[in-house]
C-alpha positions as CSV (number, residue, x, y, z in Angstrom):
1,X,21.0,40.5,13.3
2,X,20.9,42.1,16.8
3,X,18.5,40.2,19.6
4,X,17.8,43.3,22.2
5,X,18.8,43.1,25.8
6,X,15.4,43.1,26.9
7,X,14.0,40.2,24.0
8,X,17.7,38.0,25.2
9,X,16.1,38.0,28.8
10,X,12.8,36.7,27.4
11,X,11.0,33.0,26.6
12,X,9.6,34.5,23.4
13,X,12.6,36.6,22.5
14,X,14.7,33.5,22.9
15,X,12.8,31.0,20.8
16,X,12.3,33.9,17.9
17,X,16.2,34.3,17.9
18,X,17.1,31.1,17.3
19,X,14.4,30.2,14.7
20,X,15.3,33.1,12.7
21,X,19.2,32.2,13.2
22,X,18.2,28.7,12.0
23,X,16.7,29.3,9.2
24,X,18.7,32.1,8.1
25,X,22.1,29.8,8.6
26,X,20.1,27.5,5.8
27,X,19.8,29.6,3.4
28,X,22.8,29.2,1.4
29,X,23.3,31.4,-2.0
30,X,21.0,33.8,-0.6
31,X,23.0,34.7,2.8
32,X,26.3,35.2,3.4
33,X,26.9,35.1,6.2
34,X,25.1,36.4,9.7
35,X,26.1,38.6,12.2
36,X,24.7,38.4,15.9
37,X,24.9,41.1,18.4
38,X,23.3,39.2,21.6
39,X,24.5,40.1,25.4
40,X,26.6,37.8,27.2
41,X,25.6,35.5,30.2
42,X,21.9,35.0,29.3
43,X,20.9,32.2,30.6
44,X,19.2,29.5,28.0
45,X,16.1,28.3,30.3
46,X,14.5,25.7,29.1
47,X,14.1,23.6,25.0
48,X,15.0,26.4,22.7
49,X,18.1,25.4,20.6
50,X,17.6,21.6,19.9
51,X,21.1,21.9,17.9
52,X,23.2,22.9,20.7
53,X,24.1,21.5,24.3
54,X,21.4,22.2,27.0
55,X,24.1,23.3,29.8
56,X,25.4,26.4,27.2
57,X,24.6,30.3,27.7
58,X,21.8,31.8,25.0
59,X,24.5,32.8,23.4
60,X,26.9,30.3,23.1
61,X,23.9,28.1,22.4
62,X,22.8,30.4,19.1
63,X,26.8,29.7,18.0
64,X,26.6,26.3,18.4
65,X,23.2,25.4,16.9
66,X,24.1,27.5,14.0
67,X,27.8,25.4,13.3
68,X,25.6,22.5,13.9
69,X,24.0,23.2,10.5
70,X,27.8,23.7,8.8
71,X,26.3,26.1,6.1
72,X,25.9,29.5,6.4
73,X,29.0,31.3,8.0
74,X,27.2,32.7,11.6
75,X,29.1,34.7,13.9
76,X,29.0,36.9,17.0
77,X,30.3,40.5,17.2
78,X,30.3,42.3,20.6
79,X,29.3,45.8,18.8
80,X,27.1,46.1,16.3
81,X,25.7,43.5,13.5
82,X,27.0,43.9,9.9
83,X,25.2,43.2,6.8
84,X,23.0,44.8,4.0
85,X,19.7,43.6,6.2
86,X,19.8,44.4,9.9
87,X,16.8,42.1,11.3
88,X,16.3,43.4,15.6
89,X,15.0,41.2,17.6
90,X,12.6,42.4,20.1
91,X,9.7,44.9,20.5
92,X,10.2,48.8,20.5
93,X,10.3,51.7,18.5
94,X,11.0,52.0,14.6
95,X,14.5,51.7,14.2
96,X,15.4,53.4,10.3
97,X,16.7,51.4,8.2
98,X,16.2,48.1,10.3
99,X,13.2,45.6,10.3
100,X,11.7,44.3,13.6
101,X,11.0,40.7,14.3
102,X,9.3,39.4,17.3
103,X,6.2,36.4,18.1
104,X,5.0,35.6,21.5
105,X,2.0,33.2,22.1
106,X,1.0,32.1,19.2
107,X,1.0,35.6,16.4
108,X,4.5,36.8,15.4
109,X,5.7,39.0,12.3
110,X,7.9,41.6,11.3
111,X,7.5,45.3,11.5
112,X,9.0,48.8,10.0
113,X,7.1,50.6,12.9
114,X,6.6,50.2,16.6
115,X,5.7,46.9,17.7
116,X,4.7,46.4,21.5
117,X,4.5,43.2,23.9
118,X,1.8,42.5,26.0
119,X,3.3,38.5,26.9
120,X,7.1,38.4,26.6
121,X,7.1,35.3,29.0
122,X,5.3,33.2,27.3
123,X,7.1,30.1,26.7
124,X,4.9,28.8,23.7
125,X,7.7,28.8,20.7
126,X,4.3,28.9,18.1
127,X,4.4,32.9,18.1
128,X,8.2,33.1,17.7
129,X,8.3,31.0,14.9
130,X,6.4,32.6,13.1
131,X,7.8,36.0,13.3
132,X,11.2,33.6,12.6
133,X,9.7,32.6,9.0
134,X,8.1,35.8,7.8
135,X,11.5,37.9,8.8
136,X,13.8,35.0,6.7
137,X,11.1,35.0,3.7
138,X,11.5,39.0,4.1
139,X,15.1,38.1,3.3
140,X,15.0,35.7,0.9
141,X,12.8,38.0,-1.0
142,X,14.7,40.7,-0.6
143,X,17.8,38.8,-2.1
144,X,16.1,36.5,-4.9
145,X,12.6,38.3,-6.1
146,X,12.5,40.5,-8.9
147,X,10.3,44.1,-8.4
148,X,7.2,43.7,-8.9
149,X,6.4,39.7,-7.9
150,X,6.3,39.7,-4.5
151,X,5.2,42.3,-1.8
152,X,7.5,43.3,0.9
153,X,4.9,45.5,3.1
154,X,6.2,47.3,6.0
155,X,4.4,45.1,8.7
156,X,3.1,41.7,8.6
157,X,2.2,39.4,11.1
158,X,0.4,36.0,11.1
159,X,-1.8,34.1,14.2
160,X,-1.0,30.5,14.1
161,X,-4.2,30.4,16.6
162,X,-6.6,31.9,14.4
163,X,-4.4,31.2,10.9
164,X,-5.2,34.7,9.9
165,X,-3.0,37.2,8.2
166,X,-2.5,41.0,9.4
167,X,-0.8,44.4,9.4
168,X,-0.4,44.6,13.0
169,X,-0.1,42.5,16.3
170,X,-3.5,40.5,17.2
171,X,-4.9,41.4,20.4
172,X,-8.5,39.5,20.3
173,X,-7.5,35.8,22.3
174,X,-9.1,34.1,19.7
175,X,-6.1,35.2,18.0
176,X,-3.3,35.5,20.4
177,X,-3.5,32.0,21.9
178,X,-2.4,31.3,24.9
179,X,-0.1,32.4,27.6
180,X,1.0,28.1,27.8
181,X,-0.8,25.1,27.7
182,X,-0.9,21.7,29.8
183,X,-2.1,18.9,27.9
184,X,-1.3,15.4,27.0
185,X,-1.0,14.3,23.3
186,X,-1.5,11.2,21.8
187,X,-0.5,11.2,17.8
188,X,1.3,9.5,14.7
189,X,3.6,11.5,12.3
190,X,3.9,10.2,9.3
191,X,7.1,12.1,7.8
192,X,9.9,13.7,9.5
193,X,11.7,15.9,6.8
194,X,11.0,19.6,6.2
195,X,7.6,19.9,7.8
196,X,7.9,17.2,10.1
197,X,10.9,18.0,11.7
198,X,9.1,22.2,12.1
199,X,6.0,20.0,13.5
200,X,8.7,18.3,16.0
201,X,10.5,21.1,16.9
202,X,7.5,22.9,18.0
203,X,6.5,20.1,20.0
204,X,9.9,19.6,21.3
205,X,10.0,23.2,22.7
206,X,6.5,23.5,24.0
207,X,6.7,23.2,28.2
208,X,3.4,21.4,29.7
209,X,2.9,18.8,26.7
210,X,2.9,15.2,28.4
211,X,2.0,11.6,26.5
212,X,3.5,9.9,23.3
213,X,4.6,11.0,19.9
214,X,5.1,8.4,16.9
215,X,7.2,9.5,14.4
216,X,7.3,7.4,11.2
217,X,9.7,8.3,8.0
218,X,10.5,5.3,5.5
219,X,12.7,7.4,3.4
220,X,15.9,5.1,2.8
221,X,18.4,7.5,2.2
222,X,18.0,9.1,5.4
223,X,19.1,12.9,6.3
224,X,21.4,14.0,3.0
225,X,22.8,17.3,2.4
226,X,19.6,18.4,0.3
227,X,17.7,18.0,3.5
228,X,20.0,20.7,5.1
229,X,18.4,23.9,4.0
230,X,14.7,23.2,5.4
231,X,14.8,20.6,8.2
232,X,15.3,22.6,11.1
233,X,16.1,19.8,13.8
234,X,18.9,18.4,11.6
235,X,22.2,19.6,11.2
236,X,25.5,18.1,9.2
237,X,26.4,15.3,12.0
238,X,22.7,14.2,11.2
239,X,23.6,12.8,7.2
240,X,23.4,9.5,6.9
241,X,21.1,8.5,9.4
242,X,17.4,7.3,9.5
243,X,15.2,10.3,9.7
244,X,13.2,8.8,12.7
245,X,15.5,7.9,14.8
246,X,17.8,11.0,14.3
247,X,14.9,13.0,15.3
248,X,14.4,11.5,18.6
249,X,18.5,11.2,19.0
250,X,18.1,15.2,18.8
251,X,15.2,16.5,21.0
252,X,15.4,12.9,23.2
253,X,14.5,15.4,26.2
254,X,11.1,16.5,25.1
255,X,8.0,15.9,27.7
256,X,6.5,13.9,25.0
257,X,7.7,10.3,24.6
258,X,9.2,10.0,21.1
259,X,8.6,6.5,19.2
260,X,10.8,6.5,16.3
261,X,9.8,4.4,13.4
262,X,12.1,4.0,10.4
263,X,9.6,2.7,8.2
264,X,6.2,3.2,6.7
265,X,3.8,4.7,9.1
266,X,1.0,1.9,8.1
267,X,3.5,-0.6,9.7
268,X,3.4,0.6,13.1
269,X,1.8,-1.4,15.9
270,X,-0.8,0.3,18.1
271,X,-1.3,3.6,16.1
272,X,-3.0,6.5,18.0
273,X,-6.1,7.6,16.3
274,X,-5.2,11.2,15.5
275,X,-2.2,10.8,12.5
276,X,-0.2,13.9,11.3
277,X,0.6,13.6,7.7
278,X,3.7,15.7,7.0
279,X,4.7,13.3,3.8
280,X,5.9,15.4,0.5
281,X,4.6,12.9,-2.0
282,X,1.0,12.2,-3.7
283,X,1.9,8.4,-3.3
284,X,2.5,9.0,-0.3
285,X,-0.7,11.0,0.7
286,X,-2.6,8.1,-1.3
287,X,-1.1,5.5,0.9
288,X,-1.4,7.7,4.4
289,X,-5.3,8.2,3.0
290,X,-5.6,4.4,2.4
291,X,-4.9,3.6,6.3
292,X,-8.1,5.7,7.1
293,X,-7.1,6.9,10.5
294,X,-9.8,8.2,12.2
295,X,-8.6,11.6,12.5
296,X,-6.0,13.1,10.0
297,X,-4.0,17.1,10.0
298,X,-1.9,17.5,7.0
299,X,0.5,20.3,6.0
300,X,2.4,20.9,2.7
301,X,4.3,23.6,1.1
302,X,4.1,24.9,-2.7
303,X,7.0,26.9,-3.4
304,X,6.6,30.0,-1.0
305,X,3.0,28.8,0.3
306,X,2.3,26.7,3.5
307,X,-1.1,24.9,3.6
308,X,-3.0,22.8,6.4
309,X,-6.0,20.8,6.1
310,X,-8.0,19.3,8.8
311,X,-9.9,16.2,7.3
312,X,-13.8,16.4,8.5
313,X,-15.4,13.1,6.5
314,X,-19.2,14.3,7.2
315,X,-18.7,17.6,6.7
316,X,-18.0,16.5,3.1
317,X,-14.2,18.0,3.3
318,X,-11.3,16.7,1.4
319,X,-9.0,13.7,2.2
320,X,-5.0,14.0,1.8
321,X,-5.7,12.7,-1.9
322,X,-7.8,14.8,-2.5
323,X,-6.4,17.2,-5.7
324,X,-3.0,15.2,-5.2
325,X,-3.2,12.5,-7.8
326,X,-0.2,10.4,-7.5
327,X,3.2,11.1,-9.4
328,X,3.6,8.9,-12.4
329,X,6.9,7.8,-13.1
330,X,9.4,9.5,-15.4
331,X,11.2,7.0,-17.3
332,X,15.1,6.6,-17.0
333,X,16.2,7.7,-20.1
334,X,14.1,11.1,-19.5
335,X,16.0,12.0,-16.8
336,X,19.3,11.5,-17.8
337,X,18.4,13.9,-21.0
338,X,17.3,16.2,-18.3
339,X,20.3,15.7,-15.9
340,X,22.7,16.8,-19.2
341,X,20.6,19.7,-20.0
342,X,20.6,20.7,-16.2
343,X,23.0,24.2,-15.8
344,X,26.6,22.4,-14.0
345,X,25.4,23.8,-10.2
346,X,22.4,21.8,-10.6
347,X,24.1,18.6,-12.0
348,X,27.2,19.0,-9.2
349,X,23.4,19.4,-6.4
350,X,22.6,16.2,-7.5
351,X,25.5,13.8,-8.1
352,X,26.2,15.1,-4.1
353,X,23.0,14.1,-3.3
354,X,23.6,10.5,-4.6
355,X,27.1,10.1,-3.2
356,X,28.5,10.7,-6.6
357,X,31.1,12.6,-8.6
358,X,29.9,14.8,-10.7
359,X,32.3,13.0,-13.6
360,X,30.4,9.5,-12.4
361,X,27.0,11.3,-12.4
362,X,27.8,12.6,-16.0
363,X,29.1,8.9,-17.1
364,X,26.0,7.5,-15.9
365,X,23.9,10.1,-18.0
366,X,25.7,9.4,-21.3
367,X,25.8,5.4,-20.7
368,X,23.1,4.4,-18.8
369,X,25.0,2.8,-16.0
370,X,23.2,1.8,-12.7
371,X,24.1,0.9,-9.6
372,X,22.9,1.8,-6.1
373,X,24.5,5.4,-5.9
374,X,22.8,6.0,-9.7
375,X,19.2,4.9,-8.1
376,X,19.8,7.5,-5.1
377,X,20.9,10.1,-8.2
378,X,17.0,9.1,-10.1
379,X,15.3,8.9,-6.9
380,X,16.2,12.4,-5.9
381,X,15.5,13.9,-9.5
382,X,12.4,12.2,-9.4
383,X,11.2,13.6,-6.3
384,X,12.3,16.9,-8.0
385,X,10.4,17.0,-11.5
386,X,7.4,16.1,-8.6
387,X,7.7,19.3,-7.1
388,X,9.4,18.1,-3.4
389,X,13.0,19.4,-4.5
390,X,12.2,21.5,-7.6
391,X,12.0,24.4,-5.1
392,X,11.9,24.1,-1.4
393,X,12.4,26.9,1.4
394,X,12.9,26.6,5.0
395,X,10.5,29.4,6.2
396,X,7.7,27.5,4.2
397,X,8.2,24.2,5.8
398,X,8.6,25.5,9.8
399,X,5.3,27.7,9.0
400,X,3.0,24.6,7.7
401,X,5.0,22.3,10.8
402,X,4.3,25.2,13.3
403,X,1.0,25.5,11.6
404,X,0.3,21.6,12.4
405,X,1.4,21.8,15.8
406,X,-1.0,24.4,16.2
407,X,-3.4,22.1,14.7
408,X,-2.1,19.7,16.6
409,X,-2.7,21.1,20.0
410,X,-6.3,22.9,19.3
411,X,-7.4,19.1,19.0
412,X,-6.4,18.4,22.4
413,X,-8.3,21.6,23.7
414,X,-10.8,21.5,20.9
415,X,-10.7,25.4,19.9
416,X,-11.2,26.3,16.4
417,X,-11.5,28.2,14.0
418,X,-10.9,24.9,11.4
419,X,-13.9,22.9,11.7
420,X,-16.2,21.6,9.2
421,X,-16.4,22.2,5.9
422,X,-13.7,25.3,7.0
423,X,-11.3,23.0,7.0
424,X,-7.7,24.5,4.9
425,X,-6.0,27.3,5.9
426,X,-2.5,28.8,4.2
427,X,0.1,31.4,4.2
428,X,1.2,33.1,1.1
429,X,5.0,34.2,1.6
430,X,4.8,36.1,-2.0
431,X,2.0,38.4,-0.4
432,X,2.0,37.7,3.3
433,X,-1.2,40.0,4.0
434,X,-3.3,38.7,1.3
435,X,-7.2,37.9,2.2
436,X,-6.3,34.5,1.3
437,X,-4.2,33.9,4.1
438,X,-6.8,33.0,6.3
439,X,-8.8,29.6,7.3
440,X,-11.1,29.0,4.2
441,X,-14.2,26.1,3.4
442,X,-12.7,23.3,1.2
443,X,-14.4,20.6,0.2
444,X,-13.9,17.9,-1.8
445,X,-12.6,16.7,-5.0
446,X,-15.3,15.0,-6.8
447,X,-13.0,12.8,-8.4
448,X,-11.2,11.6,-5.9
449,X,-12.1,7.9,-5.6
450,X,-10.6,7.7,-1.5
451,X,-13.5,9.4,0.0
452,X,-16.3,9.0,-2.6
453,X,-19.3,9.2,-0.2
454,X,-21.5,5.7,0.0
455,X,-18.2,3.7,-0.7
456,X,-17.0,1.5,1.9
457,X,-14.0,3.3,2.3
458,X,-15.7,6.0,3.6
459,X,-18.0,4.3,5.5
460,X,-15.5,3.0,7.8
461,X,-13.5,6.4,7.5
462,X,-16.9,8.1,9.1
463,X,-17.5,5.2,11.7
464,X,-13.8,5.6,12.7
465,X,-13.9,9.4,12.7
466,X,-17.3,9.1,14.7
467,X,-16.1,7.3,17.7
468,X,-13.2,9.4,17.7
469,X,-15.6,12.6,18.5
470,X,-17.7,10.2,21.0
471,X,-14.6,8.7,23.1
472,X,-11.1,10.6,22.0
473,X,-10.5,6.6,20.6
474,X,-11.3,5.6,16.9
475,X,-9.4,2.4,16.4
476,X,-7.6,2.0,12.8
477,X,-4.8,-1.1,12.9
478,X,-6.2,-2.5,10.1
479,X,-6.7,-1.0,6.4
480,X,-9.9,-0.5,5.6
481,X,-9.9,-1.8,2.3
């Protein structure tokens, strides 16, 4: 990986370096190891590495933040970058034989040909981190996918301002987004793992944001070493430790006040009315949706897809329930079959996970023993068979989190396009220029007894979401039903 002279001296060039570097340092058994060609002496200016010390050189900074994560072997070289993939940072020419990767604003992608700047000093990291996950799912594709099931194409770029898909750089500014923004936010996240932590590190990095930021996580067990490969605020000193409060402990210096929660977001006092749901869980959606806040984003991933929704009650949209029915509960036995028929790399994942040995793990799938470190060991291959561990990538989590800080900040300056009944909009890593990729009408699920219309659920939902439009305020500290 080489970051240009030109793209090192830059706001954009700097924040797409280090989101590529961070997600590519995650991705163990696909990568190596990375090499960096990056000039000397650049000066960091500004939030770009949360990982690393603030005082450091660009540089230096890239080094540190990628040790942080203690996976992926990252180092620099003075000369010339080595590896089977050369990714450049920076616009210019077609280079043979080497991909280019650069996002400014709020569009960024990856390019065989020529790809030109028109804002290289924009300091919104949206653009960059973009570019950042469709260069790393060009590698991971690369590496892991067979000919024939997905589609490398020789450009691809993505607008997280318009949520639209294309074979070249946007220039409409419906598209491009802005040059910065100044604006004060007021929100709730409810879940800071994969998505939440992309939603937080977007925030984090984004100049001219003022007001407060709740963030809620009641996962017990904390950051763990399966977190490590898609949570891009967290790095190996973070295991162990509430998910909340690490995340505030790490970008404590945003313009946004962080509130860390380590609990259930429906326990926290004084709630803002706009809530960000970045939970992994249909029970959790469920119980999110059951707080009926009066305005909620969501973002998910599906293997290689990022989603978001933007819930619009009287447009007849869907709730965060909607087509999620809740998990329901594999019985013990079931998955210690399933852990003994799991190949040994899988069963050794898991008993680390729980704090075990993989000789304890297998004792307590041929006798049934519990204890706390055998509940961690369930919980975490019950989270699996519901999709949240089966398969998880880092590029598809920072998309959907820079997808809801997009999200999140087009509320404050109420720009579109997601409005209505267009209310879902996803990126397809497999194909990243399919039609699909673009903000789409969603409505509904019929059976989907949260937002049934004429219940009193919804009732207050719309009353709640009503006064939000009218005054900005839409109170919600009580459940509705």
């Amino acid at each position: 990986m080489e970051v240009a002279a030109d793209a090192a001296a830059s706001a954009a060039g700097r924040h797409t370096a280090w989101m590529l570097i961070n997600l590519l340092a995650r991705q163990a058994a696909v990568v190596d190891r990375v090499t960096v060609v990056c000039p000397d002496g650049v000066p960091l200016h500004g939030r770009v590495v949360a990982l690393a010390s603030r005082d450091l050189d660009f540089g230096s900074a890239l080094l540190e933040g990628a040790q942080a994560i203690g996976s992926v072997p990252v180092e620099r070289d003075a000369q010339a970058a080595k590896g089977s993939l050369l990714l450049i940072v920076g616009p210019g020419p077609p280079i043979t034989g080497a991909l280019r990767v650069w996002g400014e604003r709020a569009w960024g992608g990856v390019s065989g040909r020529e790809v030109m700047s028109a804002d290289p000093e924009s300091r919104l990291p949206l653009g960059p981190y973009a570019a950042a996950c469709l260069a790393s799912a060009h590698v991971f594709k690369h590496v892991r996918m067979a000919e024939g099931r997905s589609v490398l194409p020789c450009a691809a770029f993505y607008s997280l301002w318009s949520f639209a898909a294309s074979d070249a750089p946007p220039s409409d500014p419906s598209a491009t987004g802005p040059h910065d923004v100044s604006m004060p936010v007021d929100v709730v996240v409810a879940g800071t793992g994969a998505v939440g932590s992309a939603w937080l590190h977007a925030i984090w990095a984004t100049p001219g944001l003022t007001g407060r930021a709740i963030i809620a996580d009641a996962d017990k067990d904390g950051v763990d070493l399966s977190n490590l490969n898609r949570c891009v605020i967290f790095g190996h000193g973070s295991i162990g430790r509430w998910k909340a409060s690490e995340a505030k402990r790490v970008c404590s210096d945003a313009d946004v006040e962080l509130v860390p929660y380590d609990g259930p977001v429906g326990d926290v006092d004084d709630r803002p009315p706009l809530l960000v749901s970045a939970v992994d869980m249909n029970t959790s959606r469920e119980a999110v949706q059951a707080l009926y806040p009066a305005q909620i984003l969501s973002a998910s991933t599906d293997g290689m897809r990022a989603e978001l929704l933007r819930c619009d009650p009287l447009a007849g949209a869907p709730c965060i329930r909607c087509f999620n029915r809740p998990e329901a509960d594999v019985p013990d036995e079931d998955l210690r079959r399933r852990f003994l028929a799991a190949v040994p790399e899988r069963q050794r994942e898991l008993a680390d996970a729980s704090g075990q040995t993989i000789e304890e793990a297998i004792h307590w799938a041929t006798e049934g023993t519990c204890g706390y470190a055998s509940d961690r060991l369930m919980d975490r291959m019950r989270a699996a068979e519901h999709g949240t561990g089966a398969f998880a990538v880092g590029f598809a989590s920072v998309m959907a989190g820079a997808m809801l800080a997009a999200q999140t900040l087009k509320e404050g300056a109420g720009d579109g396009p997601l409005t209505g009944i267009v209310s879902r909009a996803v990126m397809t890593f497999v194909d990243p220029l399919a039609l699909t990729n673009a903000p789409r009408a969603y409505r509904r699920d019929d059976s989907c007894p949260m937002c049934k219309p004429g219940t009193i659920e919804h009732q207050i939902w719309v009353a709640r979401y009503e006064e939000h439009l009218r005054t900005g305020e839409g109170g919600w500290n009580d459940r509705a039903a």
